[in-house]
C-alpha positions as CSV (number, residue, x, y, z in Angstrom):
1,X,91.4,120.0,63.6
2,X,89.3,116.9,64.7
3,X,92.8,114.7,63.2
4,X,94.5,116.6,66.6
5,X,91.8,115.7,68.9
6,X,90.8,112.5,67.8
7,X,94.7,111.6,68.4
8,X,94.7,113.3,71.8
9,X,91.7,111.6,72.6
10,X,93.3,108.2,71.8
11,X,96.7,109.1,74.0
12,X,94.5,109.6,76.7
13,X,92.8,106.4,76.2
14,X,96.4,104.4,75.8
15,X,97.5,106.1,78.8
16,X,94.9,105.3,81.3
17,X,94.8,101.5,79.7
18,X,98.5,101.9,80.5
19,X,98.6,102.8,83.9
20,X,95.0,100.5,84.8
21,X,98.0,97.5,83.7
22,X,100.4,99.0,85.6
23,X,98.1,99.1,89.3
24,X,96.7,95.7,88.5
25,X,100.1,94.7,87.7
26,X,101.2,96.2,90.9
27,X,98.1,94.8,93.1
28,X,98.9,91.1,92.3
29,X,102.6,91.5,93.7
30,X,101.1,92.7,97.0
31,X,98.4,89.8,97.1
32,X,101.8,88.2,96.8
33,X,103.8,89.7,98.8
34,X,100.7,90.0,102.0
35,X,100.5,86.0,101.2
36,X,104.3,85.6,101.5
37,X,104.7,87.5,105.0
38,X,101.6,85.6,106.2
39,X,103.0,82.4,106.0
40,X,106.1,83.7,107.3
41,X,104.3,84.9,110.6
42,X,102.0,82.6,111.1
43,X,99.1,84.1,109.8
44,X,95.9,83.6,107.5
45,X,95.9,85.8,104.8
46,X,91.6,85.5,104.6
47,X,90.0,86.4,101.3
48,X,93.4,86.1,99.1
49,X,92.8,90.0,98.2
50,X,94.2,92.9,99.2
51,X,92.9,96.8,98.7
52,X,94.6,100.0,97.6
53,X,94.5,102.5,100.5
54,X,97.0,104.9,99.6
55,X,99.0,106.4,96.6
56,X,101.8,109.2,97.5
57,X,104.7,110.2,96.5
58,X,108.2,109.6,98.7
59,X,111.3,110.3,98.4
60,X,113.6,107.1,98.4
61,X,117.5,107.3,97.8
62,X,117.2,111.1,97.1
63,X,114.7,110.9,94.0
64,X,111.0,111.0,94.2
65,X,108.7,107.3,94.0
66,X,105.3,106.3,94.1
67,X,104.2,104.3,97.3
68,X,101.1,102.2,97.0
69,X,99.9,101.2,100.5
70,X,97.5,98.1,100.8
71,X,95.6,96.9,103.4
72,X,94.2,93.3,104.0
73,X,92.5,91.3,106.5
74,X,94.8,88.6,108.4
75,X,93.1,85.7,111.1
76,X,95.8,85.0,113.8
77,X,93.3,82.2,115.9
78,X,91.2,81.4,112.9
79,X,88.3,82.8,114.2
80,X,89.0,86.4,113.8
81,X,89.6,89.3,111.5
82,X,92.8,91.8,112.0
83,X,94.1,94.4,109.6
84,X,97.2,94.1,108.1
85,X,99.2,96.8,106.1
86,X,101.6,97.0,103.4
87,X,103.8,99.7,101.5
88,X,105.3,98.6,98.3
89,X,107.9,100.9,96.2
90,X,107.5,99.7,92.8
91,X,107.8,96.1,93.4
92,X,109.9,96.0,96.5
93,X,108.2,95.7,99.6
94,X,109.0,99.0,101.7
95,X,106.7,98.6,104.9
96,X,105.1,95.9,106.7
97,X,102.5,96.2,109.8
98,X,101.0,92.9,111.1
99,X,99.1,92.2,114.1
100,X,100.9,89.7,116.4
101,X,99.9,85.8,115.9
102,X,100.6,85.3,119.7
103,X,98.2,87.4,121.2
104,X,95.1,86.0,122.8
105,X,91.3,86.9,122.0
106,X,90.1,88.8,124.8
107,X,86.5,87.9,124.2
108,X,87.2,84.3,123.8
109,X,89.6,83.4,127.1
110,X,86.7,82.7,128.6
111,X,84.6,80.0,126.9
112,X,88.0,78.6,125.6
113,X,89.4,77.4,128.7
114,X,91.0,73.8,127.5
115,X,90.1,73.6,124.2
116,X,92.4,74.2,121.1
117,X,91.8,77.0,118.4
118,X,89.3,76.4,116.3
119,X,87.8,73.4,118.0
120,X,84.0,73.4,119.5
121,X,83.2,71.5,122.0
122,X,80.2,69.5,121.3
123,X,77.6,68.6,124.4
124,X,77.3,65.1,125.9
125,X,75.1,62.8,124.0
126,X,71.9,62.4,126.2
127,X,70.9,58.6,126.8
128,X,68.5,57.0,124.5
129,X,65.1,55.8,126.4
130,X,65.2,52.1,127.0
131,X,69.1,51.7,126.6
């Protein structure tokens, strides 16, 4: 009897090393994938690393899939941090939701007035005694 459970305790163990493959597998497309549609949009994909949020079954062309949903953190001016989602079927992208790379920082309008992103401006020098 311990032949039987030694060998259902090793399937077990095969399958989870399996399927840990498969979701790393999976994660490095969407790293891929995030990077991809970053660059495409004019984004910073910040941290090169993406994060499992979801895992649920859909139904795509009549029969049932998984969907892995990611989420990753995108900078649009460089000095900020926006979420950014992504839905993969296997290892086809299914959904994609980016914040816009146009939009202006609220918060930073105001002490930006003339001054490209990511610039600071630095403070006139003051003069030197005895120059």
């Amino acid at each position: 009897m311990s032949q039987v459970s030694d060998l259902i305790a090793l399937t077990a163990l095969a399958a989870l090393a399996g399927a840990w493959l498969k979701f790393t597998r999976a994660r490095e497309r969407a790293v891929d994938e995030a990077r991809r549609q970053c660059s495409q949009h004019g984004l910073q994909l910040l941290d090169e690393t993406v994060g499992l949020r979801s895992l649920r079954w859909r139904r795509v062309d009549g029969r049932r899939q998984l969907e892995l949903g990611y989420v990753f953190e995108v900078s649009a001016h460089g000095d900020d941090r926006l979420d950014g989602r992504l839905w993969m079927h296997g290892d086809r992208l299914a959904g994609l939701s980016l914040p816009k790379a146009d939009t202006p920082l609220p918060e930073a309008e105001s002490h930006r007035i003339g001054t490209p992103d990511n610039v600071i401006p630095l403070r006139a020098r003051r003069p030197r005694i005895g120059q």
